[in-house]
C-alpha positions as a Markdown table, in Angstrom:
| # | Residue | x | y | z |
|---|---|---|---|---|
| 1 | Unk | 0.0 | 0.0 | 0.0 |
| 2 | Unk | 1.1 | 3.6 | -0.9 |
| 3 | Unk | 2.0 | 5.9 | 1.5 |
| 4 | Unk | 0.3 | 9.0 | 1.8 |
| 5 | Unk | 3.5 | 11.0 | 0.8 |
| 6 | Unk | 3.5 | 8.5 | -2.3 |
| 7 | Unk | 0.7 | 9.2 | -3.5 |
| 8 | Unk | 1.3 | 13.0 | -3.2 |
| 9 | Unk | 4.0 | 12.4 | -5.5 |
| 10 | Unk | 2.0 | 10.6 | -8.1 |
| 11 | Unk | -0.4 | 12.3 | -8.3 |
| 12 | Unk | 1.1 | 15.6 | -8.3 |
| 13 | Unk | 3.9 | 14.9 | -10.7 |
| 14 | Unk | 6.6 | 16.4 | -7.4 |
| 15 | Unk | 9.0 | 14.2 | -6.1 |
| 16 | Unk | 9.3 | 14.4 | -2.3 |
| 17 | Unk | 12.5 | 15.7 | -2.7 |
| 18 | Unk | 11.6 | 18.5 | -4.6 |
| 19 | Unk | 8.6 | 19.4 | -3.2 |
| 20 | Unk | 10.6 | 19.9 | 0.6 |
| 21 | Unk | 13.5 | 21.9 | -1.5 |
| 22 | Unk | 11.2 | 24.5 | 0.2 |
| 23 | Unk | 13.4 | 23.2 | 3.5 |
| 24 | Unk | 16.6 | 24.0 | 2.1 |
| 25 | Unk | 16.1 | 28.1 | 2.0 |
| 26 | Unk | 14.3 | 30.2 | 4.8 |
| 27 | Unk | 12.0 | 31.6 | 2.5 |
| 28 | Unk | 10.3 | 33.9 | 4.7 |
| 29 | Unk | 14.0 | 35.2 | 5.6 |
| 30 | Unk | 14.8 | 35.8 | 1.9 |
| 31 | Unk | 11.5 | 37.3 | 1.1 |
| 32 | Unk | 9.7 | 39.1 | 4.1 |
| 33 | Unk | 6.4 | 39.0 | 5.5 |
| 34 | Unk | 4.5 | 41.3 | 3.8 |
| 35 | Unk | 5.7 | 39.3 | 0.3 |
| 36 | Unk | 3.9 | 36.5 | 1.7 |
| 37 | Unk | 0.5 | 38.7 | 3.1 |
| 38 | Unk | 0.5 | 40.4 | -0.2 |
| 39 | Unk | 0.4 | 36.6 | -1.9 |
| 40 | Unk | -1.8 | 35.1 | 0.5 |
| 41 | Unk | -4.0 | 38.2 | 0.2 |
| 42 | Unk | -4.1 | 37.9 | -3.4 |
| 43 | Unk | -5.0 | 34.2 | -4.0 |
| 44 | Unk | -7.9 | 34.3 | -1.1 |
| 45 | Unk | -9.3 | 36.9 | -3.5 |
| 46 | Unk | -9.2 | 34.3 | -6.4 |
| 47 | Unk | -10.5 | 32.1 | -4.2 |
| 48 | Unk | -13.5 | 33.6 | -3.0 |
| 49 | Unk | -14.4 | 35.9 | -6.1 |
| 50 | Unk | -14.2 | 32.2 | -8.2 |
| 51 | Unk | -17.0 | 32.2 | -10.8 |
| 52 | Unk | -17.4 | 27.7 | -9.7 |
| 53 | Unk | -20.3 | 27.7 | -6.8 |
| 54 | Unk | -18.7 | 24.5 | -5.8 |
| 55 | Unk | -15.4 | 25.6 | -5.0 |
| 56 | Unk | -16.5 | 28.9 | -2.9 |
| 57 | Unk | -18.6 | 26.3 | -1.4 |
| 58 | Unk | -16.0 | 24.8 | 0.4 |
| 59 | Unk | -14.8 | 27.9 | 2.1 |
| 60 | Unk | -18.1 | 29.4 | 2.7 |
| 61 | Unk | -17.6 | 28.9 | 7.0 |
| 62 | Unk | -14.9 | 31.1 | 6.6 |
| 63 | Unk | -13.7 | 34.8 | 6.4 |
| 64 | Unk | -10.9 | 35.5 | 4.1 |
| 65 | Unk | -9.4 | 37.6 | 6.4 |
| 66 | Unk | -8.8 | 34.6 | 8.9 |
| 67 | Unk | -7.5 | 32.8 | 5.6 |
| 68 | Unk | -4.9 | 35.1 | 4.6 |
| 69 | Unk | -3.9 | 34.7 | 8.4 |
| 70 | Unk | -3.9 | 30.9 | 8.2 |
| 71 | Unk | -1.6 | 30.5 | 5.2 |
| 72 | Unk | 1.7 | 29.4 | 4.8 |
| 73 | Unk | 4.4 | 31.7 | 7.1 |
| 74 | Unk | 5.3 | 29.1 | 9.3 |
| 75 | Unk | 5.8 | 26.0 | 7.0 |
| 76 | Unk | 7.8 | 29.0 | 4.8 |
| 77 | Unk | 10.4 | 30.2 | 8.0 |
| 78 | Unk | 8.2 | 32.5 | 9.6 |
| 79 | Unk | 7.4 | 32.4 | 13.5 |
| 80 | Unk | 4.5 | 30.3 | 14.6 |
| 81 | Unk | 1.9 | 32.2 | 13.8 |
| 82 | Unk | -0.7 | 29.8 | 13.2 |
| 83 | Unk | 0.7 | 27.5 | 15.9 |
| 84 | Unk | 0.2 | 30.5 | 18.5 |
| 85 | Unk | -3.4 | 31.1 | 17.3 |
| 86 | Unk | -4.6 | 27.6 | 16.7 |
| 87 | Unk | -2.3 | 24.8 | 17.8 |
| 88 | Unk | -0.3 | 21.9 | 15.3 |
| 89 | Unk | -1.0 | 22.5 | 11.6 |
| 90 | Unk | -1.6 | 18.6 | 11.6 |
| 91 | Unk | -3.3 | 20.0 | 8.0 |
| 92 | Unk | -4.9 | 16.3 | 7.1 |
| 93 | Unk | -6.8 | 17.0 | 10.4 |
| 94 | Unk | -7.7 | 20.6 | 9.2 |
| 95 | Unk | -9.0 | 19.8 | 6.2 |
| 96 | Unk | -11.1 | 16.7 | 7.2 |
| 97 | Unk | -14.0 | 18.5 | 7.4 |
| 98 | Unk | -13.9 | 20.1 | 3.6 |
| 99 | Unk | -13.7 | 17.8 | 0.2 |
| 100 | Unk | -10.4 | 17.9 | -0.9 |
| 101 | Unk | -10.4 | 15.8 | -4.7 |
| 102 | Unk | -8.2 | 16.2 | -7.5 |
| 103 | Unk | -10.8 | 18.4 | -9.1 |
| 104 | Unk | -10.5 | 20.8 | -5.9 |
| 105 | Unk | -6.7 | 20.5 | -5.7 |
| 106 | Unk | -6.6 | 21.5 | -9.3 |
| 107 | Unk | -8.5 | 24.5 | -8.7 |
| 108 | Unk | -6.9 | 25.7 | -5.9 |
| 109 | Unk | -3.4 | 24.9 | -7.2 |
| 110 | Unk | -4.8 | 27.4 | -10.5 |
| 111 | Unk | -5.5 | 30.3 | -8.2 |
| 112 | Unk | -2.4 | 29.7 | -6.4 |
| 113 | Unk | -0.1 | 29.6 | -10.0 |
| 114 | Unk | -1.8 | 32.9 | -10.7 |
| 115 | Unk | -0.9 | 34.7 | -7.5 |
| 116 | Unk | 2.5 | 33.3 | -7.7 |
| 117 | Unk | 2.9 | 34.5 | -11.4 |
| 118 | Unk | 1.1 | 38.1 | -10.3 |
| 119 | Unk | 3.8 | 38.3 | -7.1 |
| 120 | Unk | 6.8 | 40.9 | -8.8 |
| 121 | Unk | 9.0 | 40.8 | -5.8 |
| 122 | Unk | 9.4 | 36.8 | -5.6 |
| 123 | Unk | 12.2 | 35.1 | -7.7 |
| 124 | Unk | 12.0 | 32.4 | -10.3 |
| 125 | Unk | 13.5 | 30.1 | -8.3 |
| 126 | Unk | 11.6 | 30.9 | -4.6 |
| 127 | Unk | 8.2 | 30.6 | -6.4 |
| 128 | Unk | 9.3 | 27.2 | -7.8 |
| 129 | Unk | 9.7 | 26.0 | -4.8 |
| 130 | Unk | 6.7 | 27.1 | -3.3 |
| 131 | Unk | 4.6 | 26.0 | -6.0 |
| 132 | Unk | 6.3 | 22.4 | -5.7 |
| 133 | Unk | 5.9 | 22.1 | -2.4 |
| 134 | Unk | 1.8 | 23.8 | -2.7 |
| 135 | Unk | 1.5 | 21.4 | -5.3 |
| 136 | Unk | 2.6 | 18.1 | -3.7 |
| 137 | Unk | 0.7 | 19.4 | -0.1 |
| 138 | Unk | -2.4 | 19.8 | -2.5 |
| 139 | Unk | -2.2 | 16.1 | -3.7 |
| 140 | Unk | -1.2 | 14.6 | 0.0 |
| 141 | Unk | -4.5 | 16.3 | 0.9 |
| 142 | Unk | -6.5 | 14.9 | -1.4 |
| 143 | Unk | -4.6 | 11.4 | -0.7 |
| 144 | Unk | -5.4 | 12.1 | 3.1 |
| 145 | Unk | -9.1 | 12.9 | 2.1 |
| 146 | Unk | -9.2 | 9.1 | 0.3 |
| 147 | Unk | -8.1 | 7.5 | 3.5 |
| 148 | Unk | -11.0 | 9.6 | 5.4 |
| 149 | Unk | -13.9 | 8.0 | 2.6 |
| 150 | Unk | -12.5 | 4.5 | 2.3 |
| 151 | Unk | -12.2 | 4.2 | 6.2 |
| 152 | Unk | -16.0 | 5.5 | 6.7 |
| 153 | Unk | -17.4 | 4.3 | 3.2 |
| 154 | Unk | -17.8 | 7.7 | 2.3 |
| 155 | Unk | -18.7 | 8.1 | -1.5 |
| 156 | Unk | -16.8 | 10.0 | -3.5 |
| 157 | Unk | -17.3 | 14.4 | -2.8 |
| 158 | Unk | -20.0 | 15.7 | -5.3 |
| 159 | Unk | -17.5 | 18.5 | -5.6 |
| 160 | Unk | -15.3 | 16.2 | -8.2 |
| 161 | Unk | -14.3 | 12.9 | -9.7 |
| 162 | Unk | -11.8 | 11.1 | -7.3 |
| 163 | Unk | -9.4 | 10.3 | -10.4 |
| 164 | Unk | -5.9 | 12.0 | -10.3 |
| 165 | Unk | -6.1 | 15.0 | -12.9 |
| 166 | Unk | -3.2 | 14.3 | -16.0 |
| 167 | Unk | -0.3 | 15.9 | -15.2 |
């Protein structure tokens, strides 16, 4: 049986190694704080102005404000922000409640490529690494969300097919 991780890789078309090359640099050193509020701040704007009802579906019980907060400082270098305010990321766990497929991933990862391509001040190679590692979390998400249905016979979320997108 895969491992979650594996899976991640598969399906996202990242290699582990690649994908925690984010590890290797202190991002939020090399690029700031407000680099990563203005990025955050820009995809949660894709996110909730997206034309699909079903994908602004699945943040609906949340405020975008508490979004941009929740996003990605700490896994990036910065302090523990989100630790502080809400305790371990344990992200599987944070996401149980919301249906993360391929089709959602997919989406999400497209409003992320565009914020990264729209964010001037961060380097070719910074927002390669970020997008590896956004793009390999996506799919370990989506893995993690398959372990929650086949362990409670959950059908597949209405909000997508549960086949890996082409890569």
């Amino acid at each position: 049986m895969q491992s979650l991780q594996q899976k991640a890789s598969e399906w996202s078309g990242v290699k582990q190694e690649d994908a925690f090359a984010i590890d290797d640099v202190n991002l939020f050193d090399k690029l700031g704080l407000q680099t990563f509020i203005n990025l955050s701040t820009d995809f949660y704007t894709r996110v909730y102005d997206d034309e699909e009802e079903w994908f602004r579906s699945i943040f609906a019980d949340s405020k975008k404000e508490d979004a941009i907060q929740n996003q990605y400082v700490q896994r990036m270098g910065g302090p523990p922000l989100y630790s502080q305010r809400k305790g371990h990321p344990a992200l599987i766990g944070r996401h149980r409640p919301f249906p993360v497929t391929h089709k959602a991933a997919e989406r999400w990862l497209q409003h992320m490529q565009q914020a990264l391509d729209n964010a001037t001040d961060i380097d070719h190679d910074s927002k390669t690494r970020m997008l590896n590692f956004f793009r390999h979390t996506a799919y370990f998400l989506v893995a993690g969300n398959d372990l929650k249905n086949e362990s409670h016979g959950t059908p597949p979320c209405k909000h997508g097919d549960d086949k890996p997108a082409a890569v």
